[in-house]
Each structure stands twice: as C-alpha cells, then as structure tokens.
C-alpha positions as CSV (number, residue, x, y, z in Angstrom):
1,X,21.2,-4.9,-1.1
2,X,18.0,-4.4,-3.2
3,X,17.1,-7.9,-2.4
4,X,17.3,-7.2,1.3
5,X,15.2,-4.1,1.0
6,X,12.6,-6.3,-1.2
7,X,12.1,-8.2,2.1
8,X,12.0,-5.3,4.6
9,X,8.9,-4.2,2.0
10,X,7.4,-7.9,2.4
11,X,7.8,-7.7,6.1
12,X,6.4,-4.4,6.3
13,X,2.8,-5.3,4.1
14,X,2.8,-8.7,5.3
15,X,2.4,-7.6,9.1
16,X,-0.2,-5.1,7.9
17,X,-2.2,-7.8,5.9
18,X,-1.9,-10.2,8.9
19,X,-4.0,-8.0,11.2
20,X,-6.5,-8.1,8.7
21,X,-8.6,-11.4,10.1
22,X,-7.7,-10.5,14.1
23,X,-8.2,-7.1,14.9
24,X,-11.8,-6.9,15.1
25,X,-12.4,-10.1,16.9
26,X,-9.5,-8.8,18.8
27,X,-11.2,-5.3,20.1
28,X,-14.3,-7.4,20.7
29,X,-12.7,-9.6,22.9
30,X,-11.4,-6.4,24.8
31,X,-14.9,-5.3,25.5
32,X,-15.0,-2.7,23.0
33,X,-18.2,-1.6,21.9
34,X,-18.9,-1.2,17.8
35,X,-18.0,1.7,17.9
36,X,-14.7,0.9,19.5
37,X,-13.7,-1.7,17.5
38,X,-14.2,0.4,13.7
39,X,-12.2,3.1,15.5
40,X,-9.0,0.5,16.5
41,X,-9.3,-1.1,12.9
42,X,-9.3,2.4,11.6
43,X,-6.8,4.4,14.0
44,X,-4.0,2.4,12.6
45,X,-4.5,3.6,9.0
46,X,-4.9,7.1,10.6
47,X,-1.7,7.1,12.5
48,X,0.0,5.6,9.5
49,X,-1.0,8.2,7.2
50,X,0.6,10.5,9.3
51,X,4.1,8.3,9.5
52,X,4.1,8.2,5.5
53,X,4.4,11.9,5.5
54,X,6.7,12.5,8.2
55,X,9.0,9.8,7.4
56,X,8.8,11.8,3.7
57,X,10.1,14.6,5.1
58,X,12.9,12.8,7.7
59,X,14.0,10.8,4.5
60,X,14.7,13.7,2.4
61,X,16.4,15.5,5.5
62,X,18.5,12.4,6.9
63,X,18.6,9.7,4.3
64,X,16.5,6.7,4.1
65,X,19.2,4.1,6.2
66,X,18.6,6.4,9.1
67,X,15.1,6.6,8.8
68,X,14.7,2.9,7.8
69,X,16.3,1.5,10.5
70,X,14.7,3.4,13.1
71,X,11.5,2.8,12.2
72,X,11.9,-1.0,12.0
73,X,13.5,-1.0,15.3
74,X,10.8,1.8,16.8
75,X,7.8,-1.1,14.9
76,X,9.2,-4.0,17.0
77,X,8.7,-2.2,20.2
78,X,4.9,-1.2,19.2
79,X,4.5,-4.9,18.4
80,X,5.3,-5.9,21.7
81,X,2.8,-3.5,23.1
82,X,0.0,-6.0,22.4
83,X,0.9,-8.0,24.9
84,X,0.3,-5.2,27.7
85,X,-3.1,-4.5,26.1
86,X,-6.2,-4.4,28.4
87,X,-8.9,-3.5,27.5
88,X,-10.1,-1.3,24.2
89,X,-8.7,1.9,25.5
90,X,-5.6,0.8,25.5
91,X,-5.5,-1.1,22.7
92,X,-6.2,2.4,20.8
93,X,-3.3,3.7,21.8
94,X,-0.8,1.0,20.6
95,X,-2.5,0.8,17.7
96,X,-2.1,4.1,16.7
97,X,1.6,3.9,18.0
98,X,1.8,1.2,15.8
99,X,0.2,2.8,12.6
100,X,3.0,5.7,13.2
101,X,6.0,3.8,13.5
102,X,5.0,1.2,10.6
103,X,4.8,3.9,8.4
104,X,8.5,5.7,8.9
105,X,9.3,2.0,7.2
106,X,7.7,1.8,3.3
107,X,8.7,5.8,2.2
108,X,12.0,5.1,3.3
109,X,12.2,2.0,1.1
110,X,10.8,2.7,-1.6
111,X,13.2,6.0,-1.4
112,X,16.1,4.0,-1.3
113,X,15.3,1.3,-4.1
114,X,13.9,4.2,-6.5
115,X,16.9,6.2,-5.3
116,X,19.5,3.5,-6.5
117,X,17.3,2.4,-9.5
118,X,18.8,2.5,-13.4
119,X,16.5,4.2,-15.2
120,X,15.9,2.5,-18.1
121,X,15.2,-0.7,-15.7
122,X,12.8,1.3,-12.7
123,X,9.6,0.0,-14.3
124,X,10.5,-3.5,-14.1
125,X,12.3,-3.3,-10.4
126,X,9.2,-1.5,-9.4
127,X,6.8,-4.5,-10.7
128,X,8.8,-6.7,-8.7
129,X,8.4,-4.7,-5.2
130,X,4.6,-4.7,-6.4
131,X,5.3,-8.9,-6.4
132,X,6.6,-8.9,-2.8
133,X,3.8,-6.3,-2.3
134,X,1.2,-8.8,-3.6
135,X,2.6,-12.4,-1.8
136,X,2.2,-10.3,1.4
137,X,-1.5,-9.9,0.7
138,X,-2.1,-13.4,-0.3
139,X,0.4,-15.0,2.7
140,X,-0.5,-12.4,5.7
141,X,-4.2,-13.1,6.3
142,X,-4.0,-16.6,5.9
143,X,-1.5,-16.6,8.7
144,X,-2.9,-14.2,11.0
145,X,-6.0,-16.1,10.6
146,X,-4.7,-19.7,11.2
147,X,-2.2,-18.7,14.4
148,X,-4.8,-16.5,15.8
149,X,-7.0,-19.6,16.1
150,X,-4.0,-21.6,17.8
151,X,-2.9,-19.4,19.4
152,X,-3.7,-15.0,20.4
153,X,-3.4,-11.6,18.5
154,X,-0.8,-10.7,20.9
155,X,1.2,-13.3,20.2
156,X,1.0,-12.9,16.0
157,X,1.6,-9.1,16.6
158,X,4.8,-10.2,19.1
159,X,5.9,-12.9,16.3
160,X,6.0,-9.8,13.9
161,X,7.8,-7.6,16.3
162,X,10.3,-10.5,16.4
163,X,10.9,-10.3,12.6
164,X,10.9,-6.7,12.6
165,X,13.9,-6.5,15.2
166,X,15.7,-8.9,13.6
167,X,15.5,-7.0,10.6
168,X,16.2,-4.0,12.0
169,X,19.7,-5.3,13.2
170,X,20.7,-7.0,10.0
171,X,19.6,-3.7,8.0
172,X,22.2,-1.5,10.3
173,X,24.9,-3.7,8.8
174,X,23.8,-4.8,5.3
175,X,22.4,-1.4,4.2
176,X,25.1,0.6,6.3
177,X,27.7,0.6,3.8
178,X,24.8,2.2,1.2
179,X,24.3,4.8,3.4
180,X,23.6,8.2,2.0
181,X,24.9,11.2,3.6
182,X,23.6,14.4,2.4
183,X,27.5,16.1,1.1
184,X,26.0,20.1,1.1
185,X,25.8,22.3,3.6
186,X,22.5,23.4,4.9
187,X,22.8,26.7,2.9
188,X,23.9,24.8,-0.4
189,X,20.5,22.7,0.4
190,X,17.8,23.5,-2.1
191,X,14.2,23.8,-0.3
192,X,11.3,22.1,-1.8
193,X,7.9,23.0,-1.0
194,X,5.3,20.8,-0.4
195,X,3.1,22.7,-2.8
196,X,5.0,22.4,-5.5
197,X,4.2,18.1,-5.2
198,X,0.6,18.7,-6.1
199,X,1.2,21.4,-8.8
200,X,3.2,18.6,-10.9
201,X,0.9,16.3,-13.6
202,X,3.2,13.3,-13.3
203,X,3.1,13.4,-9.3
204,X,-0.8,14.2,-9.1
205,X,-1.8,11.1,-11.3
206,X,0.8,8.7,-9.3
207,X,-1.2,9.9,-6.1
208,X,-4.5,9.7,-7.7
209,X,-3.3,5.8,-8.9
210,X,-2.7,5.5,-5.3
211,X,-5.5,6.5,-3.8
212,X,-8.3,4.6,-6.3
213,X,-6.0,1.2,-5.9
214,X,-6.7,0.9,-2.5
215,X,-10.1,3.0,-2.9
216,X,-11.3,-0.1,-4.7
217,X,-9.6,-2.6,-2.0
218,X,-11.6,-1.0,0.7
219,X,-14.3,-1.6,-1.1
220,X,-13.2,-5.1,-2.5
221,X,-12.6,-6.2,1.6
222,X,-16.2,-5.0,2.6
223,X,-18.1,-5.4,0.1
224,X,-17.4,-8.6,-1.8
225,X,-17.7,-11.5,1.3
226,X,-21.5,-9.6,1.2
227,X,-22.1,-10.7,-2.3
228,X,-20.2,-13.8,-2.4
229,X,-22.4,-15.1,0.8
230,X,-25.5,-13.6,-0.5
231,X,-24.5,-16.4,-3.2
232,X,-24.7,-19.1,-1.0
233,X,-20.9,-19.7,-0.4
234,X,-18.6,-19.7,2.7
235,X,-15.9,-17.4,3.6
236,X,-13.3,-19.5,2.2
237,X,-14.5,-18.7,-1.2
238,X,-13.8,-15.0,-0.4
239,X,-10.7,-15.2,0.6
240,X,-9.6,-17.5,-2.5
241,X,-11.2,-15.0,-4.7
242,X,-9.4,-12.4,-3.2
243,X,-6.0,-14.6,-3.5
244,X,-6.7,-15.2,-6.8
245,X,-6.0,-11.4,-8.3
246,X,-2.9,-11.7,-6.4
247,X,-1.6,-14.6,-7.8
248,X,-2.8,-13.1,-11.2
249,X,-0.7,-10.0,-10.1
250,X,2.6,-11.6,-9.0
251,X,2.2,-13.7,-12.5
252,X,2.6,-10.4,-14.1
253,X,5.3,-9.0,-11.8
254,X,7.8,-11.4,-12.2
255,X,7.0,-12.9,-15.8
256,X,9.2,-11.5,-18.9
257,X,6.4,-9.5,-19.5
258,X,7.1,-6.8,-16.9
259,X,9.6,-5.5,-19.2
260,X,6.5,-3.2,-20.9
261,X,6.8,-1.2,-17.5
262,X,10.4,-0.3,-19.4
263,X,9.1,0.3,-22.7
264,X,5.9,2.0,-22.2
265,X,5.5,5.1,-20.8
266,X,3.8,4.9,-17.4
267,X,1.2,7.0,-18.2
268,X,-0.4,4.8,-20.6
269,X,0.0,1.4,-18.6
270,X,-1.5,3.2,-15.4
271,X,-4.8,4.2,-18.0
272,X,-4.6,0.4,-19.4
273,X,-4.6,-1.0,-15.8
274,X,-7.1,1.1,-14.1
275,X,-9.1,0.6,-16.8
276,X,-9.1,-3.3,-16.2
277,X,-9.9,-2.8,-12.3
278,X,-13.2,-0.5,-13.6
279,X,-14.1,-2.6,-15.7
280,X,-13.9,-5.8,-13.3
281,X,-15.9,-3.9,-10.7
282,X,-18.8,-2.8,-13.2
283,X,-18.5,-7.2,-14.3
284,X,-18.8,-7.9,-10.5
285,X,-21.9,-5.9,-10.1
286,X,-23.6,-7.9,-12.7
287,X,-22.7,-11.6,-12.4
288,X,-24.2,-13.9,-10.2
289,X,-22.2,-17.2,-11.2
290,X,-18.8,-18.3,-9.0
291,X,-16.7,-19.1,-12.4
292,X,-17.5,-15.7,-13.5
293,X,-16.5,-14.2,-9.9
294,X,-13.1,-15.5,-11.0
295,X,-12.7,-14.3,-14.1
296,X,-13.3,-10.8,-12.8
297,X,-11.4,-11.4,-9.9
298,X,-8.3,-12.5,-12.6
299,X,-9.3,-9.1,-14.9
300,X,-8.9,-7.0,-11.3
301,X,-5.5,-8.9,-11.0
302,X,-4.4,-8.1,-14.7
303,X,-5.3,-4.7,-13.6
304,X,-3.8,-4.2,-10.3
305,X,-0.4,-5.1,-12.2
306,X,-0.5,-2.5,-14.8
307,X,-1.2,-0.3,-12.0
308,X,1.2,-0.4,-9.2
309,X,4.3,-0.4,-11.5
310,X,3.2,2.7,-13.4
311,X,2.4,4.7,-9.9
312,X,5.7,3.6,-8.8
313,X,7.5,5.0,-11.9
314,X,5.2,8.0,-12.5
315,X,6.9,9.3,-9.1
316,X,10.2,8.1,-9.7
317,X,10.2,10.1,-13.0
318,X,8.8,13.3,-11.7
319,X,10.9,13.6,-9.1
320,X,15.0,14.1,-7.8
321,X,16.5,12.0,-4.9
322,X,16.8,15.9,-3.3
323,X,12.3,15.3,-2.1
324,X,11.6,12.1,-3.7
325,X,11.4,10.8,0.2
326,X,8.5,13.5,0.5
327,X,7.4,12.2,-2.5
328,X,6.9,8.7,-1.1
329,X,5.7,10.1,1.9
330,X,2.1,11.4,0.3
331,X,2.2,8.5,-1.8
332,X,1.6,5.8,0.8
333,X,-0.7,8.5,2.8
334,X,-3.0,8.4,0.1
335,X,-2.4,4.8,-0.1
336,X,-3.5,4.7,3.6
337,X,-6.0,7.4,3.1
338,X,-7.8,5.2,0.4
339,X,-8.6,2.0,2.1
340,X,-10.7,4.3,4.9
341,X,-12.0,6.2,2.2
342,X,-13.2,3.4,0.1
343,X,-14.8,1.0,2.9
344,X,-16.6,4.2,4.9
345,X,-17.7,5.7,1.2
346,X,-19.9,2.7,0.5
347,X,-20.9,2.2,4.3
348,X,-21.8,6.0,4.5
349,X,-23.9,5.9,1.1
350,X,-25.3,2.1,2.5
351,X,-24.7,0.6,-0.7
352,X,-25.7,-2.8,-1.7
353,X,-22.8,-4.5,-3.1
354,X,-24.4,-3.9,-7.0
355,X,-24.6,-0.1,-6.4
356,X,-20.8,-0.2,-4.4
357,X,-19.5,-2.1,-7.3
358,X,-20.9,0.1,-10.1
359,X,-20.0,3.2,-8.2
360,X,-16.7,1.8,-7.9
361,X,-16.4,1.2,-11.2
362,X,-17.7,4.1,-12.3
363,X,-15.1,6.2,-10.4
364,X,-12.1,4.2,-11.9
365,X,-13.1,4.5,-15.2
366,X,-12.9,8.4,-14.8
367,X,-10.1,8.4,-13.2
368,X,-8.9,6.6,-16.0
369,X,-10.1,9.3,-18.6
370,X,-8.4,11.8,-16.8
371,X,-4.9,10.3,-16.5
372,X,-5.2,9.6,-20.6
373,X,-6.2,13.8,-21.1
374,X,-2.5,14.2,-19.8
375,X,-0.9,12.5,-22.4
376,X,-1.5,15.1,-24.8
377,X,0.6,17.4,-23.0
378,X,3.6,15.7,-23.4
379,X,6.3,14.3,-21.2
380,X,5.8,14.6,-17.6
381,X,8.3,17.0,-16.0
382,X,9.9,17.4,-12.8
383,X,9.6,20.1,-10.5
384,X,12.4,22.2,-9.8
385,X,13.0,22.9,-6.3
386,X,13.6,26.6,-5.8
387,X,16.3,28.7,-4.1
C-alpha cells in the first residue's frame, strides 16, 4: 500500500514539474500577450493553493481514500481539457481547473502515509517520499521538454491525464481495503480550529520550512539560467545544474543515512538543512567558475534533504490523525504560495541575480536562526482540539 501511494506522490509532482518547460511557450502560441502568459503559469499555483486547503479540510472530514481518489479521477478530466483549449482565455480557465483538482491529491497522501506511519520510523519514510518528490523534479522537465518538441502540450498534458486515470482506478481497489471511516458520531467529533494550526511552534516552523524551500526554488528557476548564461553557457548547463541537487537529494533519501531523520529531532535537521540552502545561495552570488556552480548546486542538494524530511515530521509530530489532513492542507498551500512568492519577490525588487541570491540567502539563514530559538523551549507539543 505505501509503495502505491509513493507513486500517486511521483505522479502527482512529476505532472507538475513537466509543465515546467511548455507552458509559457504554450500561452504564447495561444496569442496570449505577456501579461497573459505569467498569469496562466501563475493561475495554476493559485488554484492549487486553494485545493491544498480544501482537500485539508475534506480529508479530515471524509478520509483521505475518498478524497484521494476523487481528486485523481477529477485531475484526469482537467488534463484532457488541454485539448479543447483555444486561445489564452480559455487556457486560463483549465489551468486554474487544473491547479484545483491537482491539489485535492498530495494533502490527501501525505495524510494517509503520515497517518499509517510507525513513529519511531516517520523520519525515514518521509525522506523517501521527499526521493520520489525529487526524481519527479529531475525526470518531469526533461520529458515535457523533449515530447513537447515531438509532439504538443496538449498531448503531454493528455498523456498525464491518462496516468492519472489509471491510477485513479487501481487506487479504488488497492487502497480501498485501507479505507478509513471516521467510527464517531458527529457530536462525539472533536472540532479543531484553524487558528489553533498557526498558534502551535512545531506547526509554524514546518510551514515556515515550506514556504522558504520553494521560496528559494522560485528564485533558483528564474534566476539562475540568468547567471549561468551571463557566463557564457547554454541552457543545458541549467538544467543539469538544477538536476544535480536532486540527484544529491535522492542520494541522501534513500542512503542508510536517512536514519538521522529517526534519531535527530527534526527541529535541529530542518536548522542544519536550511542552513546549507543559505549558505549555497550567498556561494552562488559570488562565484563566477562552472565547477564551483556545482559544488553549490551539490551544498543546496545536501540541504534540500535535511529539509524536506524534517518539515514532514515536524507536522506529523505536532499533530493527530483527527486535523492532520488540515494540517497538510496549509502545508502544500505555502508550498504553492512560495514558488509565486519567491520568483515575483526578485522580479518585483528587479534584482540581478547577485542581489537575488544574497537576499535569498540572507532570508534562509534567518529563518534558520529562528527555528534554532525554538529549541530552547523544549519539545514541540500538539494542539489539543477543543470541545
């Protein structure tokens, strides 16, 4: 069963990383204007956010099989849309039809895995998500870029749709004997509120880590092809740097040495790894050789590792199965949340990429600082939902 849900996460990144490389071109093809075009690239991180949360909330109230399978099943039938698309108008709409129903899928899988989890092993099954996580990002552009040149957008985004329909069917019957069924009645239901999410230490760094690991990808995916061309090299050279701190990463992920996400408390492996990711971006502000592009690129990788496990377990152990779904929820809206804010931060400011990557930097190193401050006030606790 976890296995199975391993590759409904894979699925679910890898057809967001394969829209990478084909969306804009896509929306240009359309006739959309600029303006257009950042607005259908953006509208499906905005619709997406909004999924995460709702999906949070349907989880907690329904189970994650029900909500799992509905939204792979509700994902196939947005990826189809592509094919009706035409013009940019239109191609606004699916996408942000798309956005929503991709994200009733990763809350509701992360919800069941951390829901069926061992404790003492939930660092080390998160790292390994983080590795499927990770192979989607290196596999998924390289694929949407190579097909779309063969062949259309429509028909990578109809490819995917196939997958996720296919999945949705097998999940109905492999996860279906999994299912959880709420046993109380709605009066023996405890309520949770929402507030209670953001008054919790544990929860507010794991959202913070969220938010600042794909802070510094928007900024990595706009910002590094500038320097690396202002260098002299190609495109190519981007995209195998960019490969090469997820290869790092999935290293780490499935190597012995993802047992320290066991031992250590998450706390101090999220400080460690965000650390690392600061301290690459301040190096890639500075260095102007391609070996050393690497080596920082390797550093980010090292760092992205520590990081996702320790997000992943910082939520699982400051919260119950009774609103860990809302839980998830919030955590892949900031997720989502981050990529727009980090991209349209440095475009907003119109930073070079040494200023972007300082800032950058910069930020992660404090937000570093203030996840170590926590430490000295002990074990993280959970909420308690109240009557």
């Amino acid at each position: 069963m976890r296995g199975f849900v391993y590759l409904i996460v894979f699925f679910s990144f890898f057809d967001l990383f394969s829209q990478l490389p084909v969306m804009s071109p896509f929306a240009l093809s359309l006739g959309g204007t600029p303006f257009l075009v950042g607005l259908a690239v953006g509208m499906y991180s905005f619709s997406n956010t909004i999924g995460n949360i709702i999906s949070g909330f349907m989880t907690d109230k329904r189970g994650p099989f029900l909500i799992l399978v509905l939204g792979l099943f509700a994902s196939a039938l947005s990826l189809f849309l592509y094919s009706a698309v035409a013009d940019a108008s239109a191609l606004l709409g699916v996408r942000f039809i798309h956005g929503f129903m991709e994200g009733l899928i990763v809350p509701a899988a992360f919800t069941f895995l951390a829901n069926r989890a061992e404790e003492s092993k939930r660092g080390r099954n998160v790292a390994i998500s983080g590795a499927f996580v990770g192979l989607a990002a290196i596999i998924g552009p390289a694929y949407g870029g190579i097909v779309a040149a063969k062949t259309s957008t429509p028909f990578i985004m109809a490819i995917n749709g196939g997958i996720m329909f296919l999945l949705a069917i097998l999940a109905f019957f492999v996860l279906r004997s999994f299912n959880y069924v709420r046993k109380l009645k709605a009066k023996q239901i405890r309520r949770f509120p929402v507030k209670n999410l953001f008054r919790n230490r544990g929860m507010i760094r794991a959202f913070a880590g969220a938010f600042f690991l794909m802070f510094s990808q928007g900024v990595l995916a706009l910002v590094l092809p500038l320097k690396v061309e202002s260098l002299g090299f190609d495109t190519k050279t981007s995209g195998i740097l960019l490969s090469t701190f997820g290869v790092v990463a999935i290293l780490i992920f499935l190597l012995p040495i993802n047992r320290i996400f066991d031992r250590a408390r998450p706390v101090s492996t999220l400080a460690f790894g965000i650390t690392l990711m600061g301290l690459s971006m301040l190096f890639l502000s500075q260095i102007e050789e391609l070996n050393f592009l690497y080596v920082a690129m390797a550093i980010y990788g090292v760092g992205f590792a520590f990081l996702f496990p320790s997000i992943n377990s910082l939520l699982i152990d400051s919260s119950t199965t009774e609103y860990r779904g809302k839980a998830y929820g919030y955590f892949y809206a900031f997720f989502s949340i981050g990529v727009v804010a980090g991209s349209g931060l440095i475009g907003f400011l119109d930073l070079e990429f040494r200023g972007a990557f300082m800032l950058t930097g910069i930020i992660l190193l404090a937000v570093a600082v203030y996840t170590l401050l926590g430490m000295k006030k002990g074990s993280i606790d959970k909420s308690t939902p109240v009557a």
